[in-house]
N, C-alpha and C positions, 0 to 999 in steps of 0.2 A: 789459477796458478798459485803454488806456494809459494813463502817467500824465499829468500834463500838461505838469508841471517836468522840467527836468532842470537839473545843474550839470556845466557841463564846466569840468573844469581842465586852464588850457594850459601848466601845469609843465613843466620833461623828468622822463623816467619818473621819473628816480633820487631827485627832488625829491617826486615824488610817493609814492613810494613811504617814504620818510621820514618825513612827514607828509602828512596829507590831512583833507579835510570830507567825505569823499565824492565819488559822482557818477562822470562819465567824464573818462576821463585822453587827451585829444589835445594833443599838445606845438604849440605854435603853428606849429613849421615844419610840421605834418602836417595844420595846420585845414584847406588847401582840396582835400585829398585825402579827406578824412574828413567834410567839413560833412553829408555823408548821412544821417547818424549822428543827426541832429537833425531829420530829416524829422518824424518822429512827435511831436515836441512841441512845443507851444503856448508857451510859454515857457521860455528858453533864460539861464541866467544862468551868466555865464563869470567866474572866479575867476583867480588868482595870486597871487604872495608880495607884491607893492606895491600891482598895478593898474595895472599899465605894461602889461604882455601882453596881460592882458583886454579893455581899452582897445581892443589895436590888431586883438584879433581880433575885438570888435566891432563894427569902423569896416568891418574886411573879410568877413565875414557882410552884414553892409547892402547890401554892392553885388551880392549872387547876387539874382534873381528869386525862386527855389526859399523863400528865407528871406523875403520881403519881409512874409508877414504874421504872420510870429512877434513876440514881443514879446521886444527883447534887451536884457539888462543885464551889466554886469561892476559887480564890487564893487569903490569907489571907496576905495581905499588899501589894497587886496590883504585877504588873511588874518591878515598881521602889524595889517593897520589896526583892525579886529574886536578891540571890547574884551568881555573874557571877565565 
């Protein structure tokens, strides 16, 4: 069975690979070559260091057909915003 979550982060690698929460790493220049990658799950929650990136890759996710009935979120003040 798949799962149903995923989190993509749209860091560039180097950022991710520095730090991370997990999840899959597509750098936002690379979302609309990659959004395929989300097919399989039901909810899609896209991260970054502020919530600027996430932001914009969820605004562009919304406009694919393919994605229309996932349920998307980005986290609103990135990873830095996330108190420990």
């Amino acid at each position: 069975m798949e799962p149903e979550t995923v989190i993509v982060d749209v860091r560039d690698e180097w950022e991710f690979e520095e730090f991370n929460i997990g999840g899959l790493n597509i750098p936002l220049a690379e979302i609309r070559n990659k959004r395929h990658y989300l097919l399989p799950y039901d909810n899609v929650i896209v991260v970054c260091t502020n919530g600027v990136r996430s932001r914009v890759a969820v605004k562009d996710f919304c406009r694919h057909p393919e994605l229309e009935a996932k349920n998307l979120y980005h986290l609103k003040g990135g990873i830095l915003g996330v108190e420990e």
